[in-house]
N, CA, C and O atoms as a MOPAC input file, in Angstrom:
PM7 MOZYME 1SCF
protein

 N      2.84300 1    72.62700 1    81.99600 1
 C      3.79200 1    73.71600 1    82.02700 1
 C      3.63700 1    74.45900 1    83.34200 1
 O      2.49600 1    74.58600 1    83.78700 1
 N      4.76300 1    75.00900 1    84.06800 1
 C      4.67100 1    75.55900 1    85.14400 1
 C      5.44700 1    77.03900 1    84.31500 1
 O      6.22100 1    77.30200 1    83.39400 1
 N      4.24900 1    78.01300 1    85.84200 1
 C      4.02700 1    79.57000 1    85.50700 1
 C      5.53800 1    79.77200 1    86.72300 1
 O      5.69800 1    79.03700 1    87.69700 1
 N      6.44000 1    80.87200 1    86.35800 1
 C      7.21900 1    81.24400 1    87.21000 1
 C      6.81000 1    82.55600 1    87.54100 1
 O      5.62900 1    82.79500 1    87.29100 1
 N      7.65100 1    83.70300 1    88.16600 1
 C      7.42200 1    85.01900 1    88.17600 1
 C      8.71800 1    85.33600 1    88.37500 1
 O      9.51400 1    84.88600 1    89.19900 1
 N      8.93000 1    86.64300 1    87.04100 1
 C      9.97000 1    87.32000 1    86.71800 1
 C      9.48700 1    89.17100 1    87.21200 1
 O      8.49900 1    89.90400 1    87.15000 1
 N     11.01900 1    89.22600 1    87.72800 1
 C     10.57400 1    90.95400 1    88.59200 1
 C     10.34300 1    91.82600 1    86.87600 1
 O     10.85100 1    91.46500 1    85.81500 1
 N      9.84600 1    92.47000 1    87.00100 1
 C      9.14500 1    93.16900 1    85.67400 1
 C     10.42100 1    93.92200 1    84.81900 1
 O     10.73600 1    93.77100 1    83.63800 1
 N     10.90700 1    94.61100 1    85.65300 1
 C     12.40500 1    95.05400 1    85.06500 1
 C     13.73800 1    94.32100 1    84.45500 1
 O     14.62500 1    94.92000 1    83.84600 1
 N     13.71200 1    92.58200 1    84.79300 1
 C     14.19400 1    91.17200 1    84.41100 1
 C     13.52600 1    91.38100 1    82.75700 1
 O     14.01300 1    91.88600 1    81.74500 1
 N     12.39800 1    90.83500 1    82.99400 1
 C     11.14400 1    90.74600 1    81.93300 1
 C     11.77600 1    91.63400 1    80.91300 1
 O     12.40500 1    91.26300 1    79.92200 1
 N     11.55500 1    92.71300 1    81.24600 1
 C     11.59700 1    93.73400 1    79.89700 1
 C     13.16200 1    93.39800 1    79.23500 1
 O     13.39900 1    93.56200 1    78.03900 1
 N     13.94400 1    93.01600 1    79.99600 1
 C     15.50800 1    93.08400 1    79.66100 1
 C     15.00100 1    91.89300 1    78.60000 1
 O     14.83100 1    92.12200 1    77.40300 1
 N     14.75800 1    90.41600 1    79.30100 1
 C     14.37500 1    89.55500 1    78.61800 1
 C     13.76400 1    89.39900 1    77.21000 1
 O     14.00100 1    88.59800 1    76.30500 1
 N     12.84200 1    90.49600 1    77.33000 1
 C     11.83200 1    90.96300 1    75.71000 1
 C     12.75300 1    91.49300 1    74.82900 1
 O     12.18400 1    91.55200 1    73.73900 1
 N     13.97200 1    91.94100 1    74.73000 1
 C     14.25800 1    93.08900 1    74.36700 1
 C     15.45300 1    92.15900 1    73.88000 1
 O     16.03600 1    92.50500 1    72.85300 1
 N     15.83400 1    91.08400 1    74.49300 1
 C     17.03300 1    90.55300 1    73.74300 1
 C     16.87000 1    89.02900 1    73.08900 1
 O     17.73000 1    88.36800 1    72.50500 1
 N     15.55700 1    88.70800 1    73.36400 1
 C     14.39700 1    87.80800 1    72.73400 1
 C     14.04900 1    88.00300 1    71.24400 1
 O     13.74900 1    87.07900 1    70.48700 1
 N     14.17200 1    90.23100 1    70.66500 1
 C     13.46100 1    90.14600 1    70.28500 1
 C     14.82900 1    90.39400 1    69.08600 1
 O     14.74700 1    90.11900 1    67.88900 1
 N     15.85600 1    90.88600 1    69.67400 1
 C     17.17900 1    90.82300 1    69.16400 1
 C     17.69700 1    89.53000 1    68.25500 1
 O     18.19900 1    89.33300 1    67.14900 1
 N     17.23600 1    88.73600 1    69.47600 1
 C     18.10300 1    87.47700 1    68.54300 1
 C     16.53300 1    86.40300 1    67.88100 1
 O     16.61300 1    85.17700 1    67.81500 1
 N     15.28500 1    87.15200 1    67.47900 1
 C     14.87100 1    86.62500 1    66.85900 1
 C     14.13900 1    85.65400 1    66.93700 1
 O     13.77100 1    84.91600 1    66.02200 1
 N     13.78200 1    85.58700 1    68.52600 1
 C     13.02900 1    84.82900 1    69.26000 1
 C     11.24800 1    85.02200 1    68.61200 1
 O     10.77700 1    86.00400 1    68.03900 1
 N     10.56500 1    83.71400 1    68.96000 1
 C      9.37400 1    84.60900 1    68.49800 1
 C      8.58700 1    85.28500 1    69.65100 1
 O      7.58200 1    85.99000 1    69.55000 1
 N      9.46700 1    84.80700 1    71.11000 1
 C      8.45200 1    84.98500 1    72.46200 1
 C      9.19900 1    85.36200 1    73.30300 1
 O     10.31100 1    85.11400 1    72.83600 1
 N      9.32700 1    85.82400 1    74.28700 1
 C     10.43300 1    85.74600 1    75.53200 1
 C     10.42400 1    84.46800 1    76.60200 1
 O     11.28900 1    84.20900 1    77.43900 1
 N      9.17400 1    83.73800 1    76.32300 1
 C      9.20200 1    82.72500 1    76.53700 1
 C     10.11400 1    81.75700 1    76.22000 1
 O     10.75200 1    80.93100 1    76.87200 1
 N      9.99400 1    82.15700 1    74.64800 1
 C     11.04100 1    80.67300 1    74.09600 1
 C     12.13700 1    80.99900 1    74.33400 1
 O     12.82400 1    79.99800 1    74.54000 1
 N     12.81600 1    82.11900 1    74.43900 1
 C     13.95500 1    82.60100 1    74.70200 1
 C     14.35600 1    82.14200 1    76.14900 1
 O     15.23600 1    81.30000 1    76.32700 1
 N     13.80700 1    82.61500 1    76.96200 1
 C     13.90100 1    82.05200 1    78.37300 1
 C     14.24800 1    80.47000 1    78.55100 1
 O     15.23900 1    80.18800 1    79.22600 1
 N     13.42000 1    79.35800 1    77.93300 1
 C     13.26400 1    78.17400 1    77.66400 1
 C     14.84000 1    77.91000 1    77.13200 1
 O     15.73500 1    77.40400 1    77.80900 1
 N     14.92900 1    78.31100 1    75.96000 1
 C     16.26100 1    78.22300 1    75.27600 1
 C     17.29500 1    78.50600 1    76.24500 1
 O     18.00000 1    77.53700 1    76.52500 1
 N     17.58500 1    79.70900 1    76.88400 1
 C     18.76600 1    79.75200 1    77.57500 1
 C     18.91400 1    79.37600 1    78.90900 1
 O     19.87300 1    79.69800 1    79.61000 1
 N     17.51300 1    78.36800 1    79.43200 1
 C     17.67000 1    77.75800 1    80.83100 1
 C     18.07700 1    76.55500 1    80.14800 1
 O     18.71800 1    75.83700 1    80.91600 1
 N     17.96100 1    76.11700 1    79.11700 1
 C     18.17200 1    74.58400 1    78.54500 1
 C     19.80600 1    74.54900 1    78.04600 1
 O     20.49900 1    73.54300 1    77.89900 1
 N     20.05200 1    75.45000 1    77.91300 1
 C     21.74100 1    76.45300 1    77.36900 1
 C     22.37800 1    76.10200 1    78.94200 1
 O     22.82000 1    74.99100 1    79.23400 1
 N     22.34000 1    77.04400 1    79.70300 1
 C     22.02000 1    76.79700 1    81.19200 1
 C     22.82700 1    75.86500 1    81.65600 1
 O     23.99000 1    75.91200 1    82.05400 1
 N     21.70600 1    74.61800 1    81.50600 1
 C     21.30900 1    73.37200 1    82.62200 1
 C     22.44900 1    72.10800 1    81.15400 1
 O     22.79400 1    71.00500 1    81.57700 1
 N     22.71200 1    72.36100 1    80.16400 1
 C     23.26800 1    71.79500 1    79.34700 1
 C     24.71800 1    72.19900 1    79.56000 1
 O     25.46700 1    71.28000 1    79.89000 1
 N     25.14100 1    73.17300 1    79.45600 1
 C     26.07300 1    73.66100 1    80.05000 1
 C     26.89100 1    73.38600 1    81.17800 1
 O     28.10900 1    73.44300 1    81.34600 1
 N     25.57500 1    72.95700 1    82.19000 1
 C     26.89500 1    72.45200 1    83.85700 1
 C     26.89600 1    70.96100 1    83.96400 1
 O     27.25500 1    70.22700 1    84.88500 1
 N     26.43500 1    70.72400 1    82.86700 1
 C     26.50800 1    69.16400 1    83.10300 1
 C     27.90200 1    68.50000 1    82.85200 1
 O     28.49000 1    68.90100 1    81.84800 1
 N     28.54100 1    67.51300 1    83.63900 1
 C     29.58300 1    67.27400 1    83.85200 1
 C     30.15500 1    67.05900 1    82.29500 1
 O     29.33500 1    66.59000 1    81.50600 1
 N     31.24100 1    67.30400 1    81.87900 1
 C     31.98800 1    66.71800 1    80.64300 1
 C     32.68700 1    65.65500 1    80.83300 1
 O     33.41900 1    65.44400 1    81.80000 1
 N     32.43900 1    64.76600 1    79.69200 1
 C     32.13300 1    63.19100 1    79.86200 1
 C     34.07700 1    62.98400 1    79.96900 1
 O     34.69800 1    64.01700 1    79.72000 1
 N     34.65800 1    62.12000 1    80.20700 1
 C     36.31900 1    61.60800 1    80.86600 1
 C     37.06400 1    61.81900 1    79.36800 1
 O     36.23400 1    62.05800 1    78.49200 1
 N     38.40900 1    61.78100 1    78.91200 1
 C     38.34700 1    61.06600 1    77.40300 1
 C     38.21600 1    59.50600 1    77.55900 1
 O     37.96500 1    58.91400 1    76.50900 1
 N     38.35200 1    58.68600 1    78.77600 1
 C     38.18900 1    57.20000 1    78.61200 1
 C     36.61800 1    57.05000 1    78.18700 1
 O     36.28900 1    56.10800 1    77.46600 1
 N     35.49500 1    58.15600 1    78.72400 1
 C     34.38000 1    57.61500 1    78.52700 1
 C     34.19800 1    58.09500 1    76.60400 1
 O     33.90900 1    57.17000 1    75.84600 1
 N     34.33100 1    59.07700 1    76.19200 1
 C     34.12400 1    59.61200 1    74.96600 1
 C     35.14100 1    58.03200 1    73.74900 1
 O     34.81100 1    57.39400 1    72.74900 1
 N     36.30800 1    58.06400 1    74.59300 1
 C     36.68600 1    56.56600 1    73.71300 1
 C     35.87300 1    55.41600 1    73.40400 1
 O     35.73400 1    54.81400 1    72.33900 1
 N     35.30500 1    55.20500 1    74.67200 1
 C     34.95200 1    53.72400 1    74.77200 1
 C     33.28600 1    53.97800 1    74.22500 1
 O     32.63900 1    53.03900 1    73.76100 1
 N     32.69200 1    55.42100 1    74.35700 1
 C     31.57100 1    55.70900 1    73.00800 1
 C     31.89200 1    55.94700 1    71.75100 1
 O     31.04900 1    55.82900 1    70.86100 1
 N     32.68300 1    56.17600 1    71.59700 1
 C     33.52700 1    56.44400 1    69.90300 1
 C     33.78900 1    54.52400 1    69.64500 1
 O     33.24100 1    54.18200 1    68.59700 1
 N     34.33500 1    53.58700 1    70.22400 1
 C     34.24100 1    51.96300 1    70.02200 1
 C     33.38300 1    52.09500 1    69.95600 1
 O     33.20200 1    52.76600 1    68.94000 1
 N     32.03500 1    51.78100 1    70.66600 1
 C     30.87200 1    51.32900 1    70.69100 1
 C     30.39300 1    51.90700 1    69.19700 1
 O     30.10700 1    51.07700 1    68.33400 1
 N     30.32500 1    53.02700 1    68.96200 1
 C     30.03300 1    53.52300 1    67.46400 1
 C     30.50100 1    52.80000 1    66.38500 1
 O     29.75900 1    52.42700 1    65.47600 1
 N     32.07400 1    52.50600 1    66.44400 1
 C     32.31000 1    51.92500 1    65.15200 1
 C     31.81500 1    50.45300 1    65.21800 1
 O     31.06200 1    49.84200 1    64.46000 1
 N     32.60600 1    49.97700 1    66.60700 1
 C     31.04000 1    48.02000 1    66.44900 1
 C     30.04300 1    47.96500 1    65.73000 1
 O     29.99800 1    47.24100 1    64.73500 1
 N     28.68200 1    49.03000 1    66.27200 1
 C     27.85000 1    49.56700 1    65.67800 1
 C     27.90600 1    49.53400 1    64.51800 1
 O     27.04800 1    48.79200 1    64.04000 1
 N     28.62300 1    50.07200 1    63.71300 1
 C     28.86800 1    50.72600 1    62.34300 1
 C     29.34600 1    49.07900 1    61.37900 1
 O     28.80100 1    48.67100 1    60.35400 1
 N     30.56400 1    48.38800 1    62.17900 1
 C     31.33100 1    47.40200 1    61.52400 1
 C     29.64000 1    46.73500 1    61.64600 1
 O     28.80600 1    47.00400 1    60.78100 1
 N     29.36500 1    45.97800 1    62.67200 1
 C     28.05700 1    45.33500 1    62.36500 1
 C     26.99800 1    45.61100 1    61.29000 1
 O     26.76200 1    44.61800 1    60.60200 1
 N     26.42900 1    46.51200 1    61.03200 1
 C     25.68000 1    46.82500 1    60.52500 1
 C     26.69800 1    47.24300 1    58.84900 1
 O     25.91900 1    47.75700 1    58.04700 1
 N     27.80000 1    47.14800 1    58.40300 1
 C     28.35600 1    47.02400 1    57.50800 1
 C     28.95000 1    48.19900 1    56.64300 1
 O     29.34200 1    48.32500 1    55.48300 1
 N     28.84000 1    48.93600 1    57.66700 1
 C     29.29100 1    50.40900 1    57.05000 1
 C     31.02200 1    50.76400 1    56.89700 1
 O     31.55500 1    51.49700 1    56.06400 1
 N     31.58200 1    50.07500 1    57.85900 1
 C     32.68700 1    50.33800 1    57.71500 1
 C     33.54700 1    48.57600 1    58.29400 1
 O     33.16200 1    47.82200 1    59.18800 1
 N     34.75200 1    48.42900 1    57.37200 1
 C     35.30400 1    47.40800 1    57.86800 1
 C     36.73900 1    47.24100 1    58.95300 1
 O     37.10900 1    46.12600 1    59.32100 1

C-alpha cells in the first residue's frame, strides 16, 4: 500500500463525509471514490462492442444449455 499526503483541511472535509455516508474509515472512503473516479473515465464500450458481448453471452449460454 502506498502512503499519500492530504492538506489537513481536504482530510477533515474527507472524515466528515466518510462518516456521513457510513464509511468505516476515510480511508475506505477515499479508496471508494478514487475507484468511482478512475471507473468512471474509462471509455464507454461502442454499441457494436456491447452487441457482439451480449452474442458471445448467449453462445455461452446456448452451449452450456441454458437457453435454445
Amino acid at each position: 500500500m502506498k502512503t499519500i499526503q492530504i492538506p489537513q483541511e481536504l482530510l477533515a472535509k474527507i472524515e466528515v463525509r466518510a462518516k456521513e455516508a457510513n464509511f468505516t474509515s476515510a480511508e475506505d472512503y477515499v479508496v471508494y471514490i478514487l475507484r468511482k473516479v478512475l471507473e468512471d473515465s474509462q471509455p464507454q464500450k461502442s454499441k457494436k462492442d456491447l452487441e457482439a458481448q451480449e452474442d458471445e453471452i448467449r453462445k455461452n449460454l446456448k452451449d452450456m444449455g441454458y437457453i435454445d
